[in-house]
N, CA and C atoms of all chains as a GROMACS GRO file, in nm:
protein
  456
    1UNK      N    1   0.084  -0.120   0.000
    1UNK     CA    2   0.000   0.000   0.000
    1UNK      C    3   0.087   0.125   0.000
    2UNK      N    4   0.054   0.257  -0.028
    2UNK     CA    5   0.107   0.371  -0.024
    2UNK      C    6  -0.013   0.498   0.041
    3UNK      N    7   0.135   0.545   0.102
    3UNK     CA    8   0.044   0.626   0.168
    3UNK      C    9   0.148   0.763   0.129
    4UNK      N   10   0.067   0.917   0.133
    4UNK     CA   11   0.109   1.027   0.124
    4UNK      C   12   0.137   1.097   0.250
    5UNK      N   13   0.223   1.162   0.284
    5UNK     CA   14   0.245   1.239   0.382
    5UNK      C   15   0.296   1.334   0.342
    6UNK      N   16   0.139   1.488   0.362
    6UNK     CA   17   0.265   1.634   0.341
    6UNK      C   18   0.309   1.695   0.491
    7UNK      N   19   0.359   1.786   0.496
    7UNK     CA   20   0.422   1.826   0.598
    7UNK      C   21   0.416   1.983   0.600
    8UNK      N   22   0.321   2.068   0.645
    8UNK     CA   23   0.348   2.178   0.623
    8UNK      C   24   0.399   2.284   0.714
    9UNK      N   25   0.461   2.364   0.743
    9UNK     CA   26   0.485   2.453   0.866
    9UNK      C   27   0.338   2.495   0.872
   10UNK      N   28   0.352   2.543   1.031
   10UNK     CA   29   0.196   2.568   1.074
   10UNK      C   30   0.196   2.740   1.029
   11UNK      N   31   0.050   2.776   1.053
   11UNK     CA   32   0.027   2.934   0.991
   11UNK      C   33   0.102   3.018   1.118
   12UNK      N   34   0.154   3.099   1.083
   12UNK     CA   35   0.263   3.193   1.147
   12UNK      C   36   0.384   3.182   1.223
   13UNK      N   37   0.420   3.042   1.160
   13UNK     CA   38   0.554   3.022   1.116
   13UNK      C   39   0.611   3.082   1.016
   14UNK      N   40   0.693   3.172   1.022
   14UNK     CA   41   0.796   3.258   0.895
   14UNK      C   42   0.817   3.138   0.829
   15UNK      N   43   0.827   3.173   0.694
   15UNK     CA   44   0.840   3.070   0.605
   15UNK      C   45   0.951   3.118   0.482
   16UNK      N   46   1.122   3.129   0.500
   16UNK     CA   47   1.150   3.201   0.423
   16UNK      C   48   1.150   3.117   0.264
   17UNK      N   49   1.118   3.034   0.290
   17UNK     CA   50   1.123   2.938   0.116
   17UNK      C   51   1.012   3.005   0.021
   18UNK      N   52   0.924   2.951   0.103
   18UNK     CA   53   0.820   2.969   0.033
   18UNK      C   54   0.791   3.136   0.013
   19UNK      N   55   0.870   3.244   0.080
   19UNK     CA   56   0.859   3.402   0.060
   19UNK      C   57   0.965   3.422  -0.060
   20UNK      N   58   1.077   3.314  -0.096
   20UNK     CA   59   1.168   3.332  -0.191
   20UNK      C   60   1.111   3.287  -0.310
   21UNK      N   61   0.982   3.186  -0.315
   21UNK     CA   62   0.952   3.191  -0.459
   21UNK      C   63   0.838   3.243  -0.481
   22UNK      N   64   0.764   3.382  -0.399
   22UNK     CA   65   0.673   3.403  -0.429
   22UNK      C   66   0.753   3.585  -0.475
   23UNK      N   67   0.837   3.585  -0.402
   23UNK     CA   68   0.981   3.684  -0.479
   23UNK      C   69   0.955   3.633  -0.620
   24UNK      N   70   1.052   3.586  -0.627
   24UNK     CA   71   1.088   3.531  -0.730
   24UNK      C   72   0.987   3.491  -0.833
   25UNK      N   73   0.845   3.451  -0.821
   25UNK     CA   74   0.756   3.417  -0.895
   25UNK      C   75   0.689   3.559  -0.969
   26UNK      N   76   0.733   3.653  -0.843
   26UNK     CA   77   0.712   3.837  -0.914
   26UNK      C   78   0.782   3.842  -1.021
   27UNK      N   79   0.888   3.843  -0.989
   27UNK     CA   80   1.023   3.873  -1.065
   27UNK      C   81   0.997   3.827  -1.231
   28UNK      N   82   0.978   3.721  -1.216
   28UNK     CA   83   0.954   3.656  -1.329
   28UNK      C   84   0.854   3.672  -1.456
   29UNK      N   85   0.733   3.764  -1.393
   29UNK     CA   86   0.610   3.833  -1.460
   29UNK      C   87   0.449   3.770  -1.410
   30UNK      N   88   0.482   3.644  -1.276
   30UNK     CA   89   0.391   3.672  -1.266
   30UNK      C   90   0.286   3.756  -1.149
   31UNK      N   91   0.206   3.765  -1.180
   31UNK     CA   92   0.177   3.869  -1.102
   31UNK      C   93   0.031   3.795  -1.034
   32UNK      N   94  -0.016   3.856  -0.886
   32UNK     CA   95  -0.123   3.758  -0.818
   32UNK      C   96  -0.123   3.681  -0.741
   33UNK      N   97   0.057   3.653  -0.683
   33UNK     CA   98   0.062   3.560  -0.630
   33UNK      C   99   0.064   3.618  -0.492
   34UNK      N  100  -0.035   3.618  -0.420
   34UNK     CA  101  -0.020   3.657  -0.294
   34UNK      C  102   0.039   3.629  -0.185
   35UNK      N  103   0.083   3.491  -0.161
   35UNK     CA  104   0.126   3.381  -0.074
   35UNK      C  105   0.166   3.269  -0.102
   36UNK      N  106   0.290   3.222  -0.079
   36UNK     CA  107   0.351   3.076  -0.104
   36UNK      C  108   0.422   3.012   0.014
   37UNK      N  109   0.330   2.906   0.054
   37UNK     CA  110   0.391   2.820   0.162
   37UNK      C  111   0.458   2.722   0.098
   38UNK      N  112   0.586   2.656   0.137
   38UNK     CA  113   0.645   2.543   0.081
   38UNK      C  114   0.662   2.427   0.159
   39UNK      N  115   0.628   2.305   0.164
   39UNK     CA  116   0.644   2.202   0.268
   39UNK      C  117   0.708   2.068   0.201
   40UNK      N  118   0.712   1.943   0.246
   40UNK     CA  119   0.736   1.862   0.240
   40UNK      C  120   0.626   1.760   0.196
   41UNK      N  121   0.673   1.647   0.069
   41UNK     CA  122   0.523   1.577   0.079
   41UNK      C  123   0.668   1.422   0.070
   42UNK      N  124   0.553   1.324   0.143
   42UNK     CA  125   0.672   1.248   0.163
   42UNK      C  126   0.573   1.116   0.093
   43UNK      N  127   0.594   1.071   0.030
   43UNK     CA  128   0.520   0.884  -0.016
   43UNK      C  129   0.614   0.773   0.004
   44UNK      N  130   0.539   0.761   0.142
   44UNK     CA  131   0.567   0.587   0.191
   44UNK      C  132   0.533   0.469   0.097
   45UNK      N  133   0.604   0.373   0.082
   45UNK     CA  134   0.570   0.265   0.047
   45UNK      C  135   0.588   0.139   0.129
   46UNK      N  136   0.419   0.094   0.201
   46UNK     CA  137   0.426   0.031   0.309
   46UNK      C  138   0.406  -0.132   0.280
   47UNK      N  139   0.396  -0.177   0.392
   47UNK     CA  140   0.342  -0.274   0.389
   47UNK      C  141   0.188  -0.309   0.384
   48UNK      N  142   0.142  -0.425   0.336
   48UNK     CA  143  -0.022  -0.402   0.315
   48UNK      C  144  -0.068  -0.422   0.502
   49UNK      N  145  -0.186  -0.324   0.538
   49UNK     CA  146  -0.253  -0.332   0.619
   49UNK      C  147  -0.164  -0.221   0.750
   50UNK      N  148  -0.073  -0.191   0.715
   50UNK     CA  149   0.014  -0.068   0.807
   50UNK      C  150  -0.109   0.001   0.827
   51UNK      N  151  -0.177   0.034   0.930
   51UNK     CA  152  -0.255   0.139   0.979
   51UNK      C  153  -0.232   0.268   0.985
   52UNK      N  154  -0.320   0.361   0.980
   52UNK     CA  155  -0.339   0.489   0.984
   52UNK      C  156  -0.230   0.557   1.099
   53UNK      N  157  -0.288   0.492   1.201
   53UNK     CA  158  -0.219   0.516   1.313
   53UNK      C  159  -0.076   0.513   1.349
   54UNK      N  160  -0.015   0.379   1.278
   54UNK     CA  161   0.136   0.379   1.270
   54UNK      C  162   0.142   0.489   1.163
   55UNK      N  163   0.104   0.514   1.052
   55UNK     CA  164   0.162   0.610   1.033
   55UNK      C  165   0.188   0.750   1.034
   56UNK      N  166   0.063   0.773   1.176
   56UNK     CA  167   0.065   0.896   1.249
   56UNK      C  168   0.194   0.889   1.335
   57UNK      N  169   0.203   0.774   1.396
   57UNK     CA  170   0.372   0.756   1.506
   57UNK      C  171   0.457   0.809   1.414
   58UNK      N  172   0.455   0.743   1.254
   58UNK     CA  173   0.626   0.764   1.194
   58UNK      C  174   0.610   0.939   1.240
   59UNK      N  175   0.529   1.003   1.185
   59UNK     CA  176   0.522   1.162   1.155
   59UNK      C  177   0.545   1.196   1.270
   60UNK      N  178   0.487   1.150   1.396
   60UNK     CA  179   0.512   1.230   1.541
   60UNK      C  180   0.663   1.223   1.553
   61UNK      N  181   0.707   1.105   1.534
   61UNK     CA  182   0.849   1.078   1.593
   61UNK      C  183   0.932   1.123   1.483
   62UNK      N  184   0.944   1.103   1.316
   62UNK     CA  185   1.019   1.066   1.243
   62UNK      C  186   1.005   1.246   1.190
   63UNK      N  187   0.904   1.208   1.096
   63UNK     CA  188   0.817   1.306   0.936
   63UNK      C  189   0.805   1.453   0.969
   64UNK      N  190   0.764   1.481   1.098
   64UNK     CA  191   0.712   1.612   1.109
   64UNK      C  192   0.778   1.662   1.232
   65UNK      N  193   0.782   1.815   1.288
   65UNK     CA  194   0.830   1.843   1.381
   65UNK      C  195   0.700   1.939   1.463
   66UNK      N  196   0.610   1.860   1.534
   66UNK     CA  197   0.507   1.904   1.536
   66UNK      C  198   0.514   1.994   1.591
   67UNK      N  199   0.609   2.105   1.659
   67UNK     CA  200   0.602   2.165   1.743
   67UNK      C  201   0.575   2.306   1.601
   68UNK      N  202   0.634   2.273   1.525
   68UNK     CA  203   0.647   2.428   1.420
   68UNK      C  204   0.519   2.361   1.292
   69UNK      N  205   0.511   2.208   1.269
   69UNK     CA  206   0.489   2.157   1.142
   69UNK      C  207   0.364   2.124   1.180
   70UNK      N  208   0.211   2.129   1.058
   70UNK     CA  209   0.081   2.041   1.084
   70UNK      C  210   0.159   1.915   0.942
   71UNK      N  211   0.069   1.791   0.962
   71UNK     CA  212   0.114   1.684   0.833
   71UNK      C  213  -0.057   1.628   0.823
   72UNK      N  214  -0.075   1.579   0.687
   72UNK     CA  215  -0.186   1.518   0.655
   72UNK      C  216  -0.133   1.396   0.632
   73UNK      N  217  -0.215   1.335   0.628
   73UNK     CA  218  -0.211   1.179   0.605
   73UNK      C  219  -0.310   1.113   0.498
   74UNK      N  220  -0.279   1.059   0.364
   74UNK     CA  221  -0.348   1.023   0.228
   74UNK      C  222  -0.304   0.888   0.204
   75UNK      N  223  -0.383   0.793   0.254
   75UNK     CA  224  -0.399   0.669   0.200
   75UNK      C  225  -0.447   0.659   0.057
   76UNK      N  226  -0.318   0.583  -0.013
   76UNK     CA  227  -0.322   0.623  -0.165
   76UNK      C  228  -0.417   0.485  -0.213
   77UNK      N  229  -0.812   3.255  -0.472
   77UNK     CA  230  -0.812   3.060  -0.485
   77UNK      C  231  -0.724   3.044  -0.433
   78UNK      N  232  -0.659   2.950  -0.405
   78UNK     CA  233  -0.545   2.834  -0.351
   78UNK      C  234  -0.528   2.741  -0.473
   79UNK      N  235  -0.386   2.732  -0.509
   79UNK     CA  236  -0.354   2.597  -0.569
   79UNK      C  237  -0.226   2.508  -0.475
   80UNK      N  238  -0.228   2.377  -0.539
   80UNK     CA  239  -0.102   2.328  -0.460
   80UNK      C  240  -0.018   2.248  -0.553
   81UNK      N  241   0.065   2.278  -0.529
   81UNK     CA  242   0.177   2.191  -0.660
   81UNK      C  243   0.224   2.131  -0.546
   82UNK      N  244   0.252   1.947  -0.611
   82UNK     CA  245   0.355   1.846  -0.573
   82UNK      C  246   0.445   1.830  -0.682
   83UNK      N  247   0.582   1.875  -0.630
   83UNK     CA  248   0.659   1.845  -0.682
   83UNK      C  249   0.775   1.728  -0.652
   84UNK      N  250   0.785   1.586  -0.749
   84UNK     CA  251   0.854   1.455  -0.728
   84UNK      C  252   0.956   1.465  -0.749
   85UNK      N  253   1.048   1.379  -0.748
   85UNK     CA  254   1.155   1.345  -0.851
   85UNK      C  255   1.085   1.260  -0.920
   86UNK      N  256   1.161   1.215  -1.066
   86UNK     CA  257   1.105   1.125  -1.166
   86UNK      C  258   1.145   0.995  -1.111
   87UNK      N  259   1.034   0.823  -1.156
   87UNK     CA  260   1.107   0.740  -1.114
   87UNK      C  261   1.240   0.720  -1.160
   88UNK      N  262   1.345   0.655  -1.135
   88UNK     CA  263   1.433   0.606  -1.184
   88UNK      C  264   1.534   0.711  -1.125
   89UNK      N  265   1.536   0.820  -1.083
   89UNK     CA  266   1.601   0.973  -1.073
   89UNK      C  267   1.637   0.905  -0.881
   90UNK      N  268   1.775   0.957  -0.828
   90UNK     CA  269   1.806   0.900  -0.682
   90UNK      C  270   1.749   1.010  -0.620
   91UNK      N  271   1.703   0.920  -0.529
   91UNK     CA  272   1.655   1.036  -0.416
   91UNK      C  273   1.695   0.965  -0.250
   92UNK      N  274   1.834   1.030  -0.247
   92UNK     CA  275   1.890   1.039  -0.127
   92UNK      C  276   1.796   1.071   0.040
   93UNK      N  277   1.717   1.134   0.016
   93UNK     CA  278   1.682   1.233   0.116
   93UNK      C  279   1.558   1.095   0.123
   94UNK      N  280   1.501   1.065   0.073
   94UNK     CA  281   1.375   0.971   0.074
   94UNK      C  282   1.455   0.799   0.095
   95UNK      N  283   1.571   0.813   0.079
   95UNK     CA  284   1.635   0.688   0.157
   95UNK      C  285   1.704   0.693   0.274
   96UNK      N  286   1.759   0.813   0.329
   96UNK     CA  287   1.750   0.854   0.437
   96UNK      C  288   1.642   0.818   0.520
   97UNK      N  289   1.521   0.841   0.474
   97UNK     CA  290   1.426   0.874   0.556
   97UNK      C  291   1.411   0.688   0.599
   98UNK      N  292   1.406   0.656   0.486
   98UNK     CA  293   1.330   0.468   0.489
   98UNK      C  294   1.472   0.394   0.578
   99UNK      N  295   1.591   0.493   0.612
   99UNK     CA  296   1.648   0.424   0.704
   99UNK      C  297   1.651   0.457   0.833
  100UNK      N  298   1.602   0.521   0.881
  100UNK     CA  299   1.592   0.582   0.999
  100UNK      C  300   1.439   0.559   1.031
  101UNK      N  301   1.321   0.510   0.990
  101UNK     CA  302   1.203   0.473   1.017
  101UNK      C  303   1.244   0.298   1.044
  102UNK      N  304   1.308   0.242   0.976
  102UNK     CA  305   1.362   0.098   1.008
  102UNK      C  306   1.409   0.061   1.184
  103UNK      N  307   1.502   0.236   1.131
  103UNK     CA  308   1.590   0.233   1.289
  103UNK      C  309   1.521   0.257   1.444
  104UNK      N  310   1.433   0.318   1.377
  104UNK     CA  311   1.279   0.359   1.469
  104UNK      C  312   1.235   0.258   1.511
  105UNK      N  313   1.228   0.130   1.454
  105UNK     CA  314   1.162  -0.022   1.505
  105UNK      C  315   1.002   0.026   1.379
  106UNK      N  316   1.009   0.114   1.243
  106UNK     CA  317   0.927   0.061   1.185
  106UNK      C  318   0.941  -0.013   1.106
  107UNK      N  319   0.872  -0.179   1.103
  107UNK     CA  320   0.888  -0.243   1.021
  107UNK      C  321   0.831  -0.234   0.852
  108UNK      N  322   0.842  -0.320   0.728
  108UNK     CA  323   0.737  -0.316   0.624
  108UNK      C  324   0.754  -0.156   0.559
  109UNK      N  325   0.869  -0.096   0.570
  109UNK     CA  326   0.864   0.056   0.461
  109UNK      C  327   0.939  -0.002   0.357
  110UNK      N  328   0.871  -0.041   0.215
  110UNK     CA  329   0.964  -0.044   0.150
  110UNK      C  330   1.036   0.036   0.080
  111UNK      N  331   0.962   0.149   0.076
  111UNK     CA  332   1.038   0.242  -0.017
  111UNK      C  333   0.948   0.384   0.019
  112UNK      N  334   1.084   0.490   0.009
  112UNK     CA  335   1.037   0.649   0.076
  112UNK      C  336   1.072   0.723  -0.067
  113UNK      N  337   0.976   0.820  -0.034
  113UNK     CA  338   1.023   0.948  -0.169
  113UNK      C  339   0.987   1.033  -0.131
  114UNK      N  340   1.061   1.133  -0.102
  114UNK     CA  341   1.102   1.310  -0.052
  114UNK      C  342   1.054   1.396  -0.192
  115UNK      N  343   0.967   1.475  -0.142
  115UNK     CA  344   0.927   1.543  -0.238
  115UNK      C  345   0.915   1.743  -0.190
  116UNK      N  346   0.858   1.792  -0.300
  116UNK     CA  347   0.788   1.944  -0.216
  116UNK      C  348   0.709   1.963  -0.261
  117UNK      N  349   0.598   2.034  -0.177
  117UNK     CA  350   0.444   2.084  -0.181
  117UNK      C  351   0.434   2.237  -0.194
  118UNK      N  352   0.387   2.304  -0.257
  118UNK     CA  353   0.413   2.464  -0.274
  118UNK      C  354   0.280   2.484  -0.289
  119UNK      N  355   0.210   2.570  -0.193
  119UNK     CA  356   0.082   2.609  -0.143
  119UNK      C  357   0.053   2.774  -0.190
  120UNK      N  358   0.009   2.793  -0.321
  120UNK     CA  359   0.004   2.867  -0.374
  120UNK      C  360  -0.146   2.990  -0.383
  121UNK      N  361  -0.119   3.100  -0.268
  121UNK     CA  362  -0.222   3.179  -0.278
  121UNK      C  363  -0.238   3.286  -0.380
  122UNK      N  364  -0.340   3.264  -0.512
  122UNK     CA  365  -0.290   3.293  -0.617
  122UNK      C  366  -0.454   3.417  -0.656
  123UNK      N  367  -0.446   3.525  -0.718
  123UNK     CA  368  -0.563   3.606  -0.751
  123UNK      C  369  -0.671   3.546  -0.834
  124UNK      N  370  -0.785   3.562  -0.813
  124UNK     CA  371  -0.894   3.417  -0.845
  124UNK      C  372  -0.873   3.475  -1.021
  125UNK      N  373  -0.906   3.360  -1.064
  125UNK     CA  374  -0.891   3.365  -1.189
  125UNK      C  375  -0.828   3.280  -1.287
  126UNK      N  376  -0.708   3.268  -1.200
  126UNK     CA  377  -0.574   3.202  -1.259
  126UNK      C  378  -0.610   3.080  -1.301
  127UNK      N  379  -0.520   3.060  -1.436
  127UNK     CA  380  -0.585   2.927  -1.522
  127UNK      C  381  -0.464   2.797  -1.422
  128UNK      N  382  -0.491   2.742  -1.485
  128UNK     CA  383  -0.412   2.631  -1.455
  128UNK      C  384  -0.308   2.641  -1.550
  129UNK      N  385  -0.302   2.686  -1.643
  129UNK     CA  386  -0.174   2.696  -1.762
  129UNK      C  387  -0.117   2.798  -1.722
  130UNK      N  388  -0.178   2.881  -1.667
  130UNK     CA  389  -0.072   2.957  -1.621
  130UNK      C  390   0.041   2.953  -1.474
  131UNK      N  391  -0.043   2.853  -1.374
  131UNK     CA  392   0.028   2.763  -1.269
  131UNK      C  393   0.097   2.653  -1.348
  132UNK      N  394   0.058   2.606  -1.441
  132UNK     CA  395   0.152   2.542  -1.511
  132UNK      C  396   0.282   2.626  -1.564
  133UNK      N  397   0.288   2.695  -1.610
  133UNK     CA  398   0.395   2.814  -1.695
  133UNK      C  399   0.506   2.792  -1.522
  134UNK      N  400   0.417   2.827  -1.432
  134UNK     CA  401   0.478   2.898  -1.285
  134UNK      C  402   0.609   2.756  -1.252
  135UNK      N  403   0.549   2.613  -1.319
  135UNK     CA  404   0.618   2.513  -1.239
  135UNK      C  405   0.738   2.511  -1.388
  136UNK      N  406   0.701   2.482  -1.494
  136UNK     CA  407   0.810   2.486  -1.564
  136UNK      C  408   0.903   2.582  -1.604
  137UNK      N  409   0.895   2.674  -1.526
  137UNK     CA  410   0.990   2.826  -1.539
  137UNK      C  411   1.043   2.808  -1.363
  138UNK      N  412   1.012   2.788  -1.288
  138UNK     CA  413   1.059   2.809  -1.163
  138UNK      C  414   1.010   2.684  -1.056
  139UNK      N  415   0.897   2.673  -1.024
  139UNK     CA  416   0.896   2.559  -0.969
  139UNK      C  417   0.943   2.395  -0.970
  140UNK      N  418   0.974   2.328  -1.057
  140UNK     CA  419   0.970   2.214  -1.100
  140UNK      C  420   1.119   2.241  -1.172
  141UNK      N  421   1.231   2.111  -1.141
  141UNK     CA  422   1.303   2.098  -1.251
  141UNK      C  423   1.296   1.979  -1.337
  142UNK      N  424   1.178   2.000  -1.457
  142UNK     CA  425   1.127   1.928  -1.536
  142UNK      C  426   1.214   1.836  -1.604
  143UNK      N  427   1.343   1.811  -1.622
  143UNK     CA  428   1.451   1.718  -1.657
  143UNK      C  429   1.438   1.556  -1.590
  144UNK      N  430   1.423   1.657  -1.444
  144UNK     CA  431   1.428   1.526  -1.306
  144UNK      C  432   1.316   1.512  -1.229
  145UNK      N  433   1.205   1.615  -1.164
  145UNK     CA  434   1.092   1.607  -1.141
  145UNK      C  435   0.947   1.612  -1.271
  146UNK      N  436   0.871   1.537  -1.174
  146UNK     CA  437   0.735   1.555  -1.231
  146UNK      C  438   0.681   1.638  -1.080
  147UNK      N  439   0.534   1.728  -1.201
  147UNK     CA  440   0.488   1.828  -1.103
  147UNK      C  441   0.324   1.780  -1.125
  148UNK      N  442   0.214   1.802  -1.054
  148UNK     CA  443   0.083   1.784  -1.023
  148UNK      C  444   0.043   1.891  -0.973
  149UNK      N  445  -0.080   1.923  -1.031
  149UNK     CA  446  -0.150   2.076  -0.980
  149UNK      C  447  -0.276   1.994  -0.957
  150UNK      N  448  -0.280   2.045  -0.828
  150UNK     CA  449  -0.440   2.054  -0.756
  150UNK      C  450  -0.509   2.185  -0.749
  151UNK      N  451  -0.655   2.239  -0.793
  151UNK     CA  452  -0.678   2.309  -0.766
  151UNK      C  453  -0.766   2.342  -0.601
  152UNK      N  454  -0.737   2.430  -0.514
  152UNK     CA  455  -0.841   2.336  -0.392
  152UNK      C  456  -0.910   2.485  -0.396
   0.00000   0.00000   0.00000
């Protein structure tokens, strides 16, 4: 089975990545872009029947740093 | 609107950072990962309107390095 994991910094966390390509996405001509968050998307490839739940542990412990990061979880 | 680009590496393309990861979830005591892939998510607050060809234009000019990644647009 596969599962998706993104990883995003939480809202009002400074985010300088994602402020460098929304720079940069000006720069370039386009115009509109009001906001760009950038995160992490991670695809596991598990074993069949790995639960939801283990793969909330990997993210607590491993994937995410929950203290700054929210993560979703997409059973593919 | 909001869009969100995932951006991969292509199969076959190394991805260090996503075998990193599948070794240190092992080391964790998770069993059954067979395979990790490190990717980025770019959360795009964009002026309503915007086509998708033109978030497309955004990944093959700056987002995406289309050689080695593949990119996916969601509109949410």
């Amino acid at each position: 089975m596969k599962a998706r994991v993104s990883v995003m910094l939480k809202t009002g966390v400074l985010d300088p990545q994602g402020e460098a390509i929304r720079h940069a996405l000006g720069a370039l001509g386009f115009d509109g872009v009001d906001g760009v968050r950038q995160g992490k998307v991670i695809e596991l490839d598990l074993a069949d029947g790995t639960t939801e739940d283990r793969i909330r542990e990997m993210c607590d412990k491993l994937l995410a740093n929950t203290v700054i990061e929210n993560y979703q979880i997409e059973i593919l």
